[in-house]
C-alpha positions in Angstrom: 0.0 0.0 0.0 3.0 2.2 1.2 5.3 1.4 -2.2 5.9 3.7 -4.8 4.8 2.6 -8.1 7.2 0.9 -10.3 8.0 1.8 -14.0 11.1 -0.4 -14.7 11.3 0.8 -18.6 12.2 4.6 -16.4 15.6 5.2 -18.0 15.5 9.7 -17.1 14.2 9.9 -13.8 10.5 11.3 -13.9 10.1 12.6 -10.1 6.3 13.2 -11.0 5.6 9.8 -12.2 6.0 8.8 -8.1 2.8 9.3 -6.9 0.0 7.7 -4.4 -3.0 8.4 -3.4 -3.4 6.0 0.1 -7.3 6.0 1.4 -7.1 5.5 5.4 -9.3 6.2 8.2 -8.0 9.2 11.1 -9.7 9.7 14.4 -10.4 13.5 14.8 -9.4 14.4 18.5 -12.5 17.4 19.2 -10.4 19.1 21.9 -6.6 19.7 21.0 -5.5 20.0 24.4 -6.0 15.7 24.7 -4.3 14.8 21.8 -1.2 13.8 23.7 -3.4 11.6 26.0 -5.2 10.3 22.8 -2.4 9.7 21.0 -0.9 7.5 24.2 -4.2 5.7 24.7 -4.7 4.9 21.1 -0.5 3.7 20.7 -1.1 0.6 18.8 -3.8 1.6 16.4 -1.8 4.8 15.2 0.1 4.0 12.3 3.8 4.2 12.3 5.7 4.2 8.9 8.9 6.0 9.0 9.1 9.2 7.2 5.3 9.7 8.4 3.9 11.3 10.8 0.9 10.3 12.4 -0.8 13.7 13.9 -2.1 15.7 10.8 -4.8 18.3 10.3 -8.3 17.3 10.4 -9.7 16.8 6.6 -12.1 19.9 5.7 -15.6 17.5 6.3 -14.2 18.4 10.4 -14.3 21.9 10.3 -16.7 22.3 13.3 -13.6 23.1 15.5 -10.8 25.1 14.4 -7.3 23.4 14.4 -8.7 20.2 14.8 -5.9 17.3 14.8 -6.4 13.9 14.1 -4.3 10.9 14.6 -3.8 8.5 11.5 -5.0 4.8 11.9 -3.5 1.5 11.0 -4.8 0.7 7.2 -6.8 -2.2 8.7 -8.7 0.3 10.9 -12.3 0.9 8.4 -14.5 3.8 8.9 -17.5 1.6 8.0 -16.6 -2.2 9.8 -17.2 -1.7 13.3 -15.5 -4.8 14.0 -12.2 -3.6 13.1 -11.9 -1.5 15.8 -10.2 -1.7 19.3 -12.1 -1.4 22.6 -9.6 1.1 23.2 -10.6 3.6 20.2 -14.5 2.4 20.7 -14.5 3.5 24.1 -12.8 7.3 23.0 -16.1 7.1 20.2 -18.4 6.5 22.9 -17.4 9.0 24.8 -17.1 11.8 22.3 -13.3 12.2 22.7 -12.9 11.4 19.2 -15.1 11.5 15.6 -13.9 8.5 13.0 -13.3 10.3 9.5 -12.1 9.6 5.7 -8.8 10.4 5.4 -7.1 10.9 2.0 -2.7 10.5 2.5 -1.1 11.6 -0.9 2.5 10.4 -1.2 4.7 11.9 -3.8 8.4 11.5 -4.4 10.1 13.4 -1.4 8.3 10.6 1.1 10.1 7.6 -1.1 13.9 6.3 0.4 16.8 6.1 -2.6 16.1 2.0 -2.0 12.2 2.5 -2.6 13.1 4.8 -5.6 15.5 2.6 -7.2 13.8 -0.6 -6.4 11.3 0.7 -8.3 12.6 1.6 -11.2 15.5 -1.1 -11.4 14.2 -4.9 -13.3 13.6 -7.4 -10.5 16.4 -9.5 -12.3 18.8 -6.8 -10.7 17.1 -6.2 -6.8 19.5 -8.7 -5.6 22.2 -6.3 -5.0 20.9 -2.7 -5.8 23.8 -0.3 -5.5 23.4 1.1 -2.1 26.7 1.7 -1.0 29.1 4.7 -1.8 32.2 6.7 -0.1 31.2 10.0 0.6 34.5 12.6 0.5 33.2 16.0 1.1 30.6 17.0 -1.3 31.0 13.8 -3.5 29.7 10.6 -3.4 31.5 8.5 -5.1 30.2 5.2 -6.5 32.0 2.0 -8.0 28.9 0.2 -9.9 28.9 -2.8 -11.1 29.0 -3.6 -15.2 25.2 -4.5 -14.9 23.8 -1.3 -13.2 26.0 1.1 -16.0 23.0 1.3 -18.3 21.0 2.8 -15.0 24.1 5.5 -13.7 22.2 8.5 -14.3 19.1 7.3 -13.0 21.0 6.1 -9.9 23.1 8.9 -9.3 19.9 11.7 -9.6 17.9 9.6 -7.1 21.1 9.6 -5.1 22.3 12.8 -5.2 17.9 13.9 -4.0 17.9 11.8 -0.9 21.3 13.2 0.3 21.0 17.0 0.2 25.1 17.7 1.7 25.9 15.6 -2.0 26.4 18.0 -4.9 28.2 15.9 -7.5 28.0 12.0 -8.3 31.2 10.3 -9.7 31.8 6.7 -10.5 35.0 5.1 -10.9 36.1 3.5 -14.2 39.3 2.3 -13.4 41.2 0.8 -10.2 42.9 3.0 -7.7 46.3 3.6 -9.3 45.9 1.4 -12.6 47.5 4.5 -14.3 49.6 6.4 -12.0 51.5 6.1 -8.7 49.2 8.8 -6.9 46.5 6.1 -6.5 44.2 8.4 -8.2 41.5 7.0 -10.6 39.7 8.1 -13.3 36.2 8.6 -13.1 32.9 10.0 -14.1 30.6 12.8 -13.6 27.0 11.1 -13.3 25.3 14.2 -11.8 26.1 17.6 -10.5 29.2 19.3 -11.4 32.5 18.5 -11.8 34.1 20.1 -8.8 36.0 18.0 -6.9 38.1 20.3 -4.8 36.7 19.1 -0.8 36.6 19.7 2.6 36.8 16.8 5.0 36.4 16.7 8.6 38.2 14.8 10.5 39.7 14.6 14.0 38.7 17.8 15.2 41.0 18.6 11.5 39.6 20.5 8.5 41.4 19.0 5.1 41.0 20.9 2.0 42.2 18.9 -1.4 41.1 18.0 -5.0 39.7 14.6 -5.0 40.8 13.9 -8.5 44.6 14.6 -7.8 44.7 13.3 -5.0 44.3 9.3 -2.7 41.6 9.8 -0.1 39.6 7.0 1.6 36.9 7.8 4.0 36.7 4.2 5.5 39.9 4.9 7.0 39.3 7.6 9.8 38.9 5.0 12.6 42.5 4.3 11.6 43.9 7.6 11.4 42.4 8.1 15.3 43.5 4.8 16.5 47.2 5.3 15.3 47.3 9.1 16.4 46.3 8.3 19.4 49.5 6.2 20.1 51.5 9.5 19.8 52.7 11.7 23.0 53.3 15.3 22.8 56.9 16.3 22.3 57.6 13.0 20.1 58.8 13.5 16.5 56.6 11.3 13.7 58.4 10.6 10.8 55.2 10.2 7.8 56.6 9.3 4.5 53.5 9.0 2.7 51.3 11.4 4.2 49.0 11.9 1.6 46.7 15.8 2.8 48.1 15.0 6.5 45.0 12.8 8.0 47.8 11.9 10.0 49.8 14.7 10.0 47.3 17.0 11.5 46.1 15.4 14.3 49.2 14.6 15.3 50.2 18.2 15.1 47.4 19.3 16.9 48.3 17.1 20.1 51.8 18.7 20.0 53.9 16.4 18.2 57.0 17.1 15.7 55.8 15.8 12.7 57.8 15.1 9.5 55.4 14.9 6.6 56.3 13.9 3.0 54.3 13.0 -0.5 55.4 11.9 -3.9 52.7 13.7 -5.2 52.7 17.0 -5.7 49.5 17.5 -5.1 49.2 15.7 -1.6 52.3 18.1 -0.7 50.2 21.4 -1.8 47.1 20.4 -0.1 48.7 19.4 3.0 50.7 23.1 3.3 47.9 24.5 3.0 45.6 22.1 5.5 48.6 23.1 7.8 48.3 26.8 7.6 44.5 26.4 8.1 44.4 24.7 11.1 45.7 25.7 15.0 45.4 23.6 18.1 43.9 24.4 21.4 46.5 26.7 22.7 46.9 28.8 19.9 49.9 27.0 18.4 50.0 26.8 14.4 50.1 23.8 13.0 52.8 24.8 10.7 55.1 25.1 13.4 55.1 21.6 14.2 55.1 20.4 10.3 57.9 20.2 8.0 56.5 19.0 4.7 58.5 17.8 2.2 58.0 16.4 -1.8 60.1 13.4 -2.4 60.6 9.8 -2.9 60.1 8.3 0.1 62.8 5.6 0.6 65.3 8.5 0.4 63.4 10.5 2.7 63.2 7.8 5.6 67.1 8.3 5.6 67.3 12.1 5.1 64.7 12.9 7.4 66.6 11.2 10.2 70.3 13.1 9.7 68.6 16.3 9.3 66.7 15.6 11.9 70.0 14.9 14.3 71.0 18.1 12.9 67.8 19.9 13.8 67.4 22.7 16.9 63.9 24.2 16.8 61.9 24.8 19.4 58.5 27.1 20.1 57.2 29.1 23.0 53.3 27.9 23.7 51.4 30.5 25.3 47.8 29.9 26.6 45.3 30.9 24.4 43.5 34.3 25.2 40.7 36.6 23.9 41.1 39.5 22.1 39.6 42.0 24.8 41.9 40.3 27.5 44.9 41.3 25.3 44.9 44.6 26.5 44.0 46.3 30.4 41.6 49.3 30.6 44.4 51.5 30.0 45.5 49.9 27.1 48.8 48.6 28.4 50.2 45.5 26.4 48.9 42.5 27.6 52.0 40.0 29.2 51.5 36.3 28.7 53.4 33.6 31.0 54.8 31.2 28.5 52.6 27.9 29.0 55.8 25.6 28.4 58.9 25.4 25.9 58.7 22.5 23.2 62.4 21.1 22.2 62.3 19.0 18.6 63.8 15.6 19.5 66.9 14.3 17.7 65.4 10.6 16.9 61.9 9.7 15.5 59.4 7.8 18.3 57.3 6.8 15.2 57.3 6.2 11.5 54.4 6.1 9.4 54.3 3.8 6.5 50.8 4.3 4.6 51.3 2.7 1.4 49.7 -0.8 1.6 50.2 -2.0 -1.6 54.3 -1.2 -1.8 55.4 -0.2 1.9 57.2 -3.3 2.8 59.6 -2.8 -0.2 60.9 0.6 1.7 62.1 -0.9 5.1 65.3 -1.8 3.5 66.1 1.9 4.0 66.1 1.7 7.5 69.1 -0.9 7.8 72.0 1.0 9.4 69.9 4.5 10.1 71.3 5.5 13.4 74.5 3.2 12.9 76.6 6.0 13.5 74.6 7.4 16.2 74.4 4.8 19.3 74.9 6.8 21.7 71.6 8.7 21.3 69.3 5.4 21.7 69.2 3.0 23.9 70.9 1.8 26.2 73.3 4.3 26.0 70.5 6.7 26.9 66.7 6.1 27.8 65.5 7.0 24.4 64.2 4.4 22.6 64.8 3.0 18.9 61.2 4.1 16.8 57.9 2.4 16.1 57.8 1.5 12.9 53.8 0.9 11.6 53.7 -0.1 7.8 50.7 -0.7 6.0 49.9 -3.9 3.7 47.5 -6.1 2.1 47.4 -10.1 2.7 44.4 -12.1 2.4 42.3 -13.3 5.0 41.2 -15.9 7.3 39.1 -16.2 10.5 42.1 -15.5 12.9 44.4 -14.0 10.2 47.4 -15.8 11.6 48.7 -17.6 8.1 48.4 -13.3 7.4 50.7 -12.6 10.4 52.9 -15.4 10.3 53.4 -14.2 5.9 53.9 -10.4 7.1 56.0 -11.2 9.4 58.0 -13.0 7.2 58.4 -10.5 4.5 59.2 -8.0 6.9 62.0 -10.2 8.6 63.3 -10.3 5.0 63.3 -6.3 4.0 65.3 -6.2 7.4 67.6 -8.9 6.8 66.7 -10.0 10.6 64.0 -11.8 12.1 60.7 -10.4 13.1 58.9 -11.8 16.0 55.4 -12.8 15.5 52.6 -10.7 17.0 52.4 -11.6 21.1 55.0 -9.8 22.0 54.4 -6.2 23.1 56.7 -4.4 20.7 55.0 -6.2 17.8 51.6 -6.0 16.2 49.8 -7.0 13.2 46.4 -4.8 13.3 43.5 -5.5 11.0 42.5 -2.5 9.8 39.5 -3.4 7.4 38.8 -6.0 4.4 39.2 -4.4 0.7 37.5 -7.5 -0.9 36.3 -10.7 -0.5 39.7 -12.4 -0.3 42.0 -9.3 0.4 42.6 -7.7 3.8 44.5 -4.6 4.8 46.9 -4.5 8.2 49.1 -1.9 9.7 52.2 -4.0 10.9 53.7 -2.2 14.1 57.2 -3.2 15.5 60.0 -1.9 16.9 63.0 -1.0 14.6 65.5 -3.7 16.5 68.7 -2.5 17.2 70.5 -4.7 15.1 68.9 -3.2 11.9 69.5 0.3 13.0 72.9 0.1 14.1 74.0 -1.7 11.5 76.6 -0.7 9.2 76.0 -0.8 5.9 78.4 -2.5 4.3 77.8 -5.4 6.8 74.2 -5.5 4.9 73.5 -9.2 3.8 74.1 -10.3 0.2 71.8 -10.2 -2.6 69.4 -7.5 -0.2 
């Protein structure tokens, strides 16, 4: 009764075609001031469809009473079959509280749910698996459809793009992430709206500017950028090699950490200056102070990072953060703020960041003999300690992932030319992070760099690595 009606030869979406006209029976409450009570008594005769409320204004045949309300009833509830009725709403008749009416519901296509619209519209050889899901990256939604719902895109991405109002433009992907480039861009299409993909993404108390088609972004990964950001103390120095717009990055910035953040692409690089310059943390302390961006290969930057690092002596003043009419006193002497604390840039990285699933394993060769000059920095010859290393993979996947843990760990053991402890111990984890297809699985692999990789010298490095 509720459905929309169905016109599956639809191919340009026709929003006036989706209409109803539903026949029901309302009980008119005479005085306003009980509807509440009427409303309670009569709880499971009201109907209750989503999307519908059930108090409307009384049809024009109840016009004795101004601003007369009336309270929709269940379609099996008939004006004219007495025995359809509860006790409960014949006892509110009987005693006047409420007059039985006609009542005439007109659905249109603003009531109807994407899924009702589609279904509709879609042939019932394809309702097994109607295209419901999509990313959503600022402004876009952006859709991966199957081969068979391609002769339907436009229709799917109108109905879409109505029954999600913050969704301007509709793209579908026509090609894997990075098929053609090493940005792990795609190309796509423009199914509705413009083609403006320049967004802004919240995230982590962050605002992230970028262009979506220059750039990777996945929304499915937030949890993850919050989980591994919260791992980080304030004063530590992050070392991110593939930081993409700095959903890392920033964050991490934000809580006071150093943060050395680099990109390939040019593109990730630009956006994430400017992400930087946009956004300040709670005590008034730029974000740009704590980020020193960079535009390079990354297996060179995880070694040049760390001797200019060694090399490095900033520091910055953090005041507390004050109003603009405290800045001044009545006399409009300057106003003197007590420096909050002093925050020294370490000499060694606490953490590097490895977000490049598909090829970050191949770059922990570089780390083989970073600090093997510099001993007496870690420990034990001082309390620091050698850095957290978290790279990001795929592996397939099984029910307890350990066949995935126990081959991670062994390709890492190999980039290192030293063998990697399988999860259990507390300086090493294999995380699951999320599944990317039925067989494939993506993990962030978290170990501490072992002293006999970082002190390593290099021409001790094993053959044929």
């Amino acid at each position: 009764m509720f459905r929309p009606p169905i016109n599956r030869a639809m191919r340009t979406l026709d929003r006036s075609f989706f209409r109803k006209d539903v026949n029901l029976t309302a009980a008119c409450v005479m005085d306003s001031k009980q509807i509440a009570t009427c409303r309670k008594v009569l709880h499971d005769d009201i109907i209750k469809l989503e999307r519908l409320p059930p108090i409307r204004s009384a049809p024009p045949n109840i016009s004795a009473v101004k601003n007369t309300k009336c309270l929709l009833l269940k379609p099996d509830t008939r004006l004219e079959d007495r025995t359809s009725w509860s006790p409960r709403l014949r006892d509110l008749i009987e005693a006047q509280q409420v007059l039985l009416t006609p009542f005439h519901l007109e659905l249109d296509y603003n009531y109807w749910t994407y899924h009702d619209i589609i279904s509709a519209i879609l042939p019932e050889s394809e309702q097994d698996e109607i295209p419901v899901g999509f990313s959503v990256v600022g402004h876009v939604a952006h859709l991966n459809l199957r081969d068979q719902y391609l002769p339907y895109k436009t229709l799917i991405a109108s109905v879409l793009m109505d029954k999600n109002p913050t969704i301007r433009t509709v793209i579908n992907k026509i090609d894997d992430v990075g098929e053609e480039n090493e940005f792990r861009t795609f190309r796509y299409e423009v199914l509705a709206g413009p083609d403006d993909m320049n967004v802004e993404v919240k995230e982590q108390d962050c605002i992230l500017n970028f262009d979506y088609s220059k750039v990777y972004w996945n929304t499915r990964l937030g949890t993850e950028h919050h989980r591994l950001v919260s791992e980080f103390k304030p004063g530590e120095a992050v070392c991110d090699v593939m930081a993409g717009v700095g959903p890392f990055a920033l964050p991490a910035a934000k809580k006071k950490v150093w943060v050395w953040a680099n990109d390939l692409n040019p593109g990730s690089y630009r956006s994430l200056v400017a992400n930087a310059k946009r956004n300040k943390d709670s005590m008034a302390v730029k974000v740009t102070q704590l980020i020193r961006a960079s535009c390079e290969d990354g297996h060179s930057f995880i070694r040049t990072s760390s001797i200019q690092l060694l090399n490095s002596n900033r520091q910055i003043t953090i005041h507390p953060k004050v109003s603009r009419t405290a800045r001044t006193t009545e006399n409009q002497k300057p106003f003197h703020q007590t420096p909050v604390e002093v925050l020294k840039e370490p000499k060694t990285f606490s953490h590097y960041i490895l977000n490049l699933p598909a090829s970050a394993l191949t770059f922990l060769s570089n780390f083989i003999g970073i600090y093997g000059h510099h001993e007496h920095l870690l420990y034990p010859h001082t309390d620091v300690k050698l850095p957290m290393v978290h790279v990001y993979c795929f592996s397939t996947k099984s029910d307890d992932n350990k066949a995935e843990e126990a081959k991670i760990c062994g390709e890492i053991s190999w980039q290192l030319g030293y063998k990697i402890k399988v999860p259990g111990d507390e300086e090493m984890e294999i995380w699951d992070v999320r599944d990317v297809a039925p067989q494939k699985r993506m993990f962030c692999a978290s170990f501490r760099l072992p002293a006999e990789v970082a002190f390593r010298k290099v021409d001790a490095v094993l053959e044929g690595r």
